[in-house]
Backbone bond lengths (Angstrom), bond angles and torsions (degrees), N, CA, C in turn:
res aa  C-N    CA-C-N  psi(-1)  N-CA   C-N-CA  omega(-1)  CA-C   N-CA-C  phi
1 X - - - 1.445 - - 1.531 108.39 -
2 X 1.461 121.91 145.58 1.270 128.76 -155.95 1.410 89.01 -95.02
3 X 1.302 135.12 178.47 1.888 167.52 151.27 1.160 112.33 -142.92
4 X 1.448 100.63 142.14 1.544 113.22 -169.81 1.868 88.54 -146.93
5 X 1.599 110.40 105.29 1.234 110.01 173.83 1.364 114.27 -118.03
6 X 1.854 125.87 140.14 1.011 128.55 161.65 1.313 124.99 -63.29
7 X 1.506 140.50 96.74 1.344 128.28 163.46 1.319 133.51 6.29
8 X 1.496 101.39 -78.73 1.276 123.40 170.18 1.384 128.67 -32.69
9 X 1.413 101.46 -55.07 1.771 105.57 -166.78 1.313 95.15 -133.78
10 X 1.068 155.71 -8.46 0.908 151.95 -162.60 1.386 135.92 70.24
11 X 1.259 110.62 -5.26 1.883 140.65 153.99 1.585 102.11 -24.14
12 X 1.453 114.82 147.71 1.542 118.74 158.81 1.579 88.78 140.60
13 X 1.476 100.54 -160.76 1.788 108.62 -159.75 1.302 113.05 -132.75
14 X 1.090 124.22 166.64 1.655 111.97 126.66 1.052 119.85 177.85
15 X 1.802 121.60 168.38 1.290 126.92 -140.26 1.686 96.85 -178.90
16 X 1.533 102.37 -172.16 1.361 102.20 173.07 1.317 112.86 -120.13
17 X 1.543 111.08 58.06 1.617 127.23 176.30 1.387 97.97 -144.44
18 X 1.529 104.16 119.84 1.454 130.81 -168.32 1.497 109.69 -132.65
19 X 1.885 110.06 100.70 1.670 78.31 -162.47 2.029 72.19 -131.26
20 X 1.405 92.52 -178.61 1.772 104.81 177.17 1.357 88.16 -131.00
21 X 1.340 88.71 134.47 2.417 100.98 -179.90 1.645 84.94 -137.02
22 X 1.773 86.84 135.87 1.415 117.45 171.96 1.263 89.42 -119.51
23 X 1.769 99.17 160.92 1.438 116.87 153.10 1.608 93.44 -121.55
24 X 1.071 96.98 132.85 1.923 117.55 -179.62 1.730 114.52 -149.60
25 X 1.085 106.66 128.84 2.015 125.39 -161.81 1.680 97.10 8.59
26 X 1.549 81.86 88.89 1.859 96.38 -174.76 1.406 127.47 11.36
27 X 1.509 101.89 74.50 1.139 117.86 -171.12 1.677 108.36 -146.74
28 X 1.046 135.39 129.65 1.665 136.74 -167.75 1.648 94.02 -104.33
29 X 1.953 107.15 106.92 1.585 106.26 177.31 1.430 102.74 -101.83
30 X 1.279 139.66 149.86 1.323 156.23 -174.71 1.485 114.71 -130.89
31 X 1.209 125.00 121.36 1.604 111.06 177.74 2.095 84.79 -158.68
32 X 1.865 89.91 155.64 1.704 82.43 -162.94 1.687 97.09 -87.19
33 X 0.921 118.89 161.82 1.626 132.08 165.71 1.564 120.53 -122.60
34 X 1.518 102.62 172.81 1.569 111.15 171.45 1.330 105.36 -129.54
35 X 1.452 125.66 26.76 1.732 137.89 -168.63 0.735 109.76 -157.52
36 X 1.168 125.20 175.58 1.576 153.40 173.34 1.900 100.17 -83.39
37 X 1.300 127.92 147.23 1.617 114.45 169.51 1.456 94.08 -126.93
38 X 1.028 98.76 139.73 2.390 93.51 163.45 1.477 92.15 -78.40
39 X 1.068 71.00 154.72 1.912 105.24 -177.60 1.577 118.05 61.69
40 X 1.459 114.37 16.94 1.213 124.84 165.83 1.507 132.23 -115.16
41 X 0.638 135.59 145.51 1.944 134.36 175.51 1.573 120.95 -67.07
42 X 1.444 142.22 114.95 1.146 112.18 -170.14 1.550 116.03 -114.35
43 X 1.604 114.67 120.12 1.440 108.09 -168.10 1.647 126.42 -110.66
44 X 1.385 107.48 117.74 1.768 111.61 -161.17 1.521 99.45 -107.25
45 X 1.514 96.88 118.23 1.329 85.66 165.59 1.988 110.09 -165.40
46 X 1.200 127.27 -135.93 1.147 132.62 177.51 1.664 116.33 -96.63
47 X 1.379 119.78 155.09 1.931 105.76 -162.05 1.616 80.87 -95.47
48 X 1.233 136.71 -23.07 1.371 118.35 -174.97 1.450 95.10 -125.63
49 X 1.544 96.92 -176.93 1.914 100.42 -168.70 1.701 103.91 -68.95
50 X 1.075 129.63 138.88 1.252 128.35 127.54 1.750 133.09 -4.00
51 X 0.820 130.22 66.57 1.702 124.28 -166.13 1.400 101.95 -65.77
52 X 1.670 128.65 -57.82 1.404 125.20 152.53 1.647 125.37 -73.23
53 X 0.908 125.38 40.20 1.349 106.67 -177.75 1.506 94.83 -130.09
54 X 1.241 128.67 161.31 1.191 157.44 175.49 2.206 116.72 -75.52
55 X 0.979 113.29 -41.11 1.509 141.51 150.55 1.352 126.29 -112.23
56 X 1.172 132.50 164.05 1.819 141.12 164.54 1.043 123.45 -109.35
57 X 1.801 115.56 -16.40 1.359 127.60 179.07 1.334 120.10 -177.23
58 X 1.476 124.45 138.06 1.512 133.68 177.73 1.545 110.53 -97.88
59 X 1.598 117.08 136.41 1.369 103.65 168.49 1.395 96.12 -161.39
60 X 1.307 114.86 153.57 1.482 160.88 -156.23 1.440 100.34 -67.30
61 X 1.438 114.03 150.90 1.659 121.40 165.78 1.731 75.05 -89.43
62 X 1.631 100.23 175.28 1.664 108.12 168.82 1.316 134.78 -26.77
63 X 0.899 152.42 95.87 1.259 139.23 139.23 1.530 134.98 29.89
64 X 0.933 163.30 -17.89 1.521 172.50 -80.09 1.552 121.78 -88.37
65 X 1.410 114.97 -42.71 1.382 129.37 166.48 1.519 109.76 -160.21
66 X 1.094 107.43 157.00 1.367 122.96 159.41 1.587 129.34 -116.00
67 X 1.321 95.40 121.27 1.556 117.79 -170.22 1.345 139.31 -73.82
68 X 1.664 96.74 -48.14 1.395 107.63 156.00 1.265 118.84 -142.79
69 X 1.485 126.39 151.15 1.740 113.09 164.82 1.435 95.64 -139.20
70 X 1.357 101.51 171.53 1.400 108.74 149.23 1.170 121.27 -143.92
71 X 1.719 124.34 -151.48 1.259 116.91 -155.86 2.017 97.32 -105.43
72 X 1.224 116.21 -12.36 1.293 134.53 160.02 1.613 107.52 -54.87
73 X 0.858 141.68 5.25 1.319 130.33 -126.30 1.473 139.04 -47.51
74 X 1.542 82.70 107.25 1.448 126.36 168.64 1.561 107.88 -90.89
75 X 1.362 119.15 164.81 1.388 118.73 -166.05 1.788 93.63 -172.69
76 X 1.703 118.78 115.56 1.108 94.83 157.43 1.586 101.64 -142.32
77 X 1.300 113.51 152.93 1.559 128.25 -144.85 1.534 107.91 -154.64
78 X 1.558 108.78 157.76 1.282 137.95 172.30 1.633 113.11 -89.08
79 X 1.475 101.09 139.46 1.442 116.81 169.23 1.140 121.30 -123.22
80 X 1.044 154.85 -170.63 1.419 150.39 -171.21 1.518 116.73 -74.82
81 X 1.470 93.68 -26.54 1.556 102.29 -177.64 1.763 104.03 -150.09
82 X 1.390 117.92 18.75 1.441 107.25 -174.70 1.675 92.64 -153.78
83 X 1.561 114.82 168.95 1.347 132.68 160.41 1.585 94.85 -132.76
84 X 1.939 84.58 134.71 1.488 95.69 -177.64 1.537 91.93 -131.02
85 X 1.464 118.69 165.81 1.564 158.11 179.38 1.608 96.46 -99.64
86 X 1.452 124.18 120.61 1.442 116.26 165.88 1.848 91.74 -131.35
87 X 1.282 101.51 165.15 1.469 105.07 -172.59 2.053 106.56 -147.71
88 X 1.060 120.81 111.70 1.388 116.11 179.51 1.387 102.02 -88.35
């Protein structure tokens, strides 16, 4: 199961829905991942709704760099305005 944590506050999701969302010539692209991508959005969350939960899924403004990974994969990265912790 994936995690996707905000640095900051500790905000983010997780589940076993791992997807990367672009917006490209006004168009919303979706394709699933096991990373973080630059220049993509990354969204972790549950494949169906939440029945108890409060949200179904957390996801990222863009991507911007990536900071650290490893071969565990761990992944932690820049967003336009945040650094997040993701964990496969």
């Amino acid at each position: 199961m994936a995690k996707l944590r905000r640095v900051s506050d500790g905000e983010g999701d997780s589940g076993s829905a791992v997807t990367a969302v672009r917006f490209h010539e006004g168009e919303i692209e979706e394709k699933q991942t096991t990373k973080p991508i630059i220049g993509w959005s990354l969204k972790v969350g549950s494949v169906t709704a939440g029945t108890y939960s409060t949200r179904d899924w957390w996801m990222t403004t863009p991507v911007t760099e990536i900071l650290e990974e490893d071969s565990k994969g761990y992944y932690k990265f820049k967003t336009g305005n945040s650094i997040y912790e993701f964990w496969l």
